[in-house]
DRENPA-3360 file (N, C-alpha, C; in nm, 2 decimals, always signed):
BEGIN
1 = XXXXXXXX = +18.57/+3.74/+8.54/+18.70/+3.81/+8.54/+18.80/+3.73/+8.45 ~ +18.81/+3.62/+8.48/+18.86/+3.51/+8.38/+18.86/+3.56/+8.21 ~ +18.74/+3.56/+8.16/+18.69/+3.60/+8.02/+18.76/+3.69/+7.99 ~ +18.75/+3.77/+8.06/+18.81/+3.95/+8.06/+18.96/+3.96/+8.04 ~ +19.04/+3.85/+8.15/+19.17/+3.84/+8.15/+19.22/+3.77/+7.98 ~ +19.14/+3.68/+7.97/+19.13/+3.57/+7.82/+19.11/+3.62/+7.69 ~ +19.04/+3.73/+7.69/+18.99/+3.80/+7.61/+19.10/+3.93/+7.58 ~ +19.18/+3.97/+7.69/+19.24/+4.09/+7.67/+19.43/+4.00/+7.59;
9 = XXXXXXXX = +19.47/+3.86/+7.66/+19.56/+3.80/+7.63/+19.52/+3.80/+7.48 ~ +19.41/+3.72/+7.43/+19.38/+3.68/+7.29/+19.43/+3.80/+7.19 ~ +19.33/+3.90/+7.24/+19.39/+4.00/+7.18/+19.55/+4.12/+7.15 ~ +19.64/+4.09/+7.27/+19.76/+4.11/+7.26/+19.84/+3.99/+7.19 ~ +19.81/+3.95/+7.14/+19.88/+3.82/+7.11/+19.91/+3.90/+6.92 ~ +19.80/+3.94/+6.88/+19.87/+4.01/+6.74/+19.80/+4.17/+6.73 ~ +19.75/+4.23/+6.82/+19.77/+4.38/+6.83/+19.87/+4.48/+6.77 ~ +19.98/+4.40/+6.76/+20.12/+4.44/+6.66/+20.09/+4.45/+6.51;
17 = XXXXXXXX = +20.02/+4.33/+6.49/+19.99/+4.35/+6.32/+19.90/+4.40/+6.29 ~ +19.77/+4.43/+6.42/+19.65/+4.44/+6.28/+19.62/+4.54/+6.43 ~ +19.51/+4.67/+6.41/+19.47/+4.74/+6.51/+19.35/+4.74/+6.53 ~ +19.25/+4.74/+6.61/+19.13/+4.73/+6.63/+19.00/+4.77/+6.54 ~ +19.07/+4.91/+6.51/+19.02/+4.99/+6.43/+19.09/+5.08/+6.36 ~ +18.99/+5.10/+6.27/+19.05/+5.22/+6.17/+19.14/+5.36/+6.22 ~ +19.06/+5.42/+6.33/+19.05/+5.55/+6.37/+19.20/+5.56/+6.48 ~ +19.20/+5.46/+6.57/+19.28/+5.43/+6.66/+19.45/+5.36/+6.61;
25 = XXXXXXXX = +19.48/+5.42/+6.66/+19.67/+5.36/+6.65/+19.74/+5.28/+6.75 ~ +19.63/+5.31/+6.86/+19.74/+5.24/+7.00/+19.76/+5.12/+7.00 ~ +19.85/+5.06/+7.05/+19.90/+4.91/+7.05/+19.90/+4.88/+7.18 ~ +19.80/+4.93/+7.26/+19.83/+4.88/+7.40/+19.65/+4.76/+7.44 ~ +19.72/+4.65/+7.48/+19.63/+4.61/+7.47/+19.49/+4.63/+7.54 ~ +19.50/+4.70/+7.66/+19.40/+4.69/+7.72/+19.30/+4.81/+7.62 ~ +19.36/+4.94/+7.50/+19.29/+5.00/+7.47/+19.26/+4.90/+7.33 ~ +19.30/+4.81/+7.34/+19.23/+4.69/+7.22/+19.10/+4.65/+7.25;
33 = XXXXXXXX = +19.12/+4.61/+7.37/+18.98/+4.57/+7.45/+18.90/+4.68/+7.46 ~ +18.92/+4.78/+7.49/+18.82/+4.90/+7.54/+18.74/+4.91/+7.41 ~ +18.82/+4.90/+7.27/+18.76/+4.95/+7.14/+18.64/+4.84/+7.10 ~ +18.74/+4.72/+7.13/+18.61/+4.61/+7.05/+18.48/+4.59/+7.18 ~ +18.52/+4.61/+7.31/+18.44/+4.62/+7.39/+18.31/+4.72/+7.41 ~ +18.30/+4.80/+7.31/+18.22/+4.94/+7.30/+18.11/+4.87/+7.18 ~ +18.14/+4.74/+7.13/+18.06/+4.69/+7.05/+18.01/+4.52/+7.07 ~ +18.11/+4.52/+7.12/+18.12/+4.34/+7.13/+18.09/+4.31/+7.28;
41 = XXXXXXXX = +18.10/+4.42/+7.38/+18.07/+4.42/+7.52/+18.19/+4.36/+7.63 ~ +18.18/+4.35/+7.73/+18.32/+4.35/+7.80/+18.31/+4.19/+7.83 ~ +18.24/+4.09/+7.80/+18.28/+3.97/+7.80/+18.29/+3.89/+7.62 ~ +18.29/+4.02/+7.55/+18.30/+3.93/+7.44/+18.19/+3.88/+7.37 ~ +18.05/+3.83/+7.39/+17.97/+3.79/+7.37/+17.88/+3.83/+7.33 ~ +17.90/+3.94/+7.29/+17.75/+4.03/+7.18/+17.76/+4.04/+7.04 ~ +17.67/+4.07/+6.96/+17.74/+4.03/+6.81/+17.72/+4.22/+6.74 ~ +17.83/+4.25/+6.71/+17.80/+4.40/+6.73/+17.71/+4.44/+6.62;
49 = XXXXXXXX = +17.62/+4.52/+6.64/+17.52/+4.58/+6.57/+17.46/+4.48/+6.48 ~ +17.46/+4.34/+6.54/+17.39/+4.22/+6.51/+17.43/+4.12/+6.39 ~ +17.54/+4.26/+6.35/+17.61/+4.16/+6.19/+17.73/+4.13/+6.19 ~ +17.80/+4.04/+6.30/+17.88/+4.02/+6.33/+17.92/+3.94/+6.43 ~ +18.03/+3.86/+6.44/+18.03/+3.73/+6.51/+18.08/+3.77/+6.69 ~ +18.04/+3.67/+6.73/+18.09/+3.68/+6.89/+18.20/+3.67/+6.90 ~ +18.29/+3.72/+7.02/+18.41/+3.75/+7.00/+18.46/+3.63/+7.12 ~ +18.40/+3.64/+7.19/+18.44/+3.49/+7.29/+18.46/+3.40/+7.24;
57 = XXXXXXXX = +18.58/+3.28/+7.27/+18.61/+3.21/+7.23/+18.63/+3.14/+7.10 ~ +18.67/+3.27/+7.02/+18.72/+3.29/+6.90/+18.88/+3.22/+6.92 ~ +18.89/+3.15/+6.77/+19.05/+3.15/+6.75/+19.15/+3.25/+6.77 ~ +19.22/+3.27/+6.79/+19.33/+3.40/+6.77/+19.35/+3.47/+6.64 ~ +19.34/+3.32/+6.54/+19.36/+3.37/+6.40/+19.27/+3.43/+6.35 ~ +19.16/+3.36/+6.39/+19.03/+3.41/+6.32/+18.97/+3.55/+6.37 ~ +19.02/+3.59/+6.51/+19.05/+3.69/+6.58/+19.12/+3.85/+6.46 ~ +19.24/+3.80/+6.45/+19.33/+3.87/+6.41/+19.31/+3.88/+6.22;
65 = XXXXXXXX = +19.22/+3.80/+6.16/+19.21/+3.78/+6.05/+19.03/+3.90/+6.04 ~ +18.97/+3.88/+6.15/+18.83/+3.97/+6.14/+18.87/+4.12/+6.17 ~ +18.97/+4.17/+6.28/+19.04/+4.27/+6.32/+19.06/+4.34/+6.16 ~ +19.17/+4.26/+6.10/+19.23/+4.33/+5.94/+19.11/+4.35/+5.90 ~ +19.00/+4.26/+5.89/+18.88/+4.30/+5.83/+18.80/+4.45/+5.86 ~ +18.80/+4.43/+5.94/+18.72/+4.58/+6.01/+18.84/+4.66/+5.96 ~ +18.96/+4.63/+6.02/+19.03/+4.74/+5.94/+19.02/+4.83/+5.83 ~ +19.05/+4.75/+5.75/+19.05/+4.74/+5.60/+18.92/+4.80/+5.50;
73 = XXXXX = +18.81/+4.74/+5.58/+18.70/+4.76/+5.49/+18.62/+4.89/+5.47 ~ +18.54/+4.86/+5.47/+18.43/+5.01/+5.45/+18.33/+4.96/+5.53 ~ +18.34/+4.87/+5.59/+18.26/+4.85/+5.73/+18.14/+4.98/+5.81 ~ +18.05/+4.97/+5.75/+17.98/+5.09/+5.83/+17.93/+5.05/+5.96 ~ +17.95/+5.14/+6.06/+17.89/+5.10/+6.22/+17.75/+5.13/+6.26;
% end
């Protein structure tokens, strides 16, 4: 539960600047978590579709710097 709670803080912390995803607009954090959690799993620790880093105990920055990434990119799922 901890992870979960840790995980959803990290993520509110710049939810303002960068959004989870492409498709989605919301700025609430818990649907921050629901998004990366549909790939990354609900403690964070899966590497989504194997090409991509664990989300547990990531930096914030480095957090909010891969988020713009996915954003941004042409990222296929």
């Amino acid at each position: 539960m901890s992870t979960k709670i840790f995980f959803i803080s990290a993520l509110s912390i710049f939810v303002f600047s960068s959004l989870y995803a492409r498709e989605n607009t919301s700025t609430n954090p818990v649907d921050v978590f629901k998004g990366c959690a549909k790939c990354h799993g609900l403690n964070g620790r899966n590497t989504a579709y194997g090409r991509s880093d664990v989300l547990a105990g990531q930096d914030p920055e480095y957090l909010k710097e891969s988020i713009t990434f996915f954003k941004e990119s042409t990222f296929e799922r």
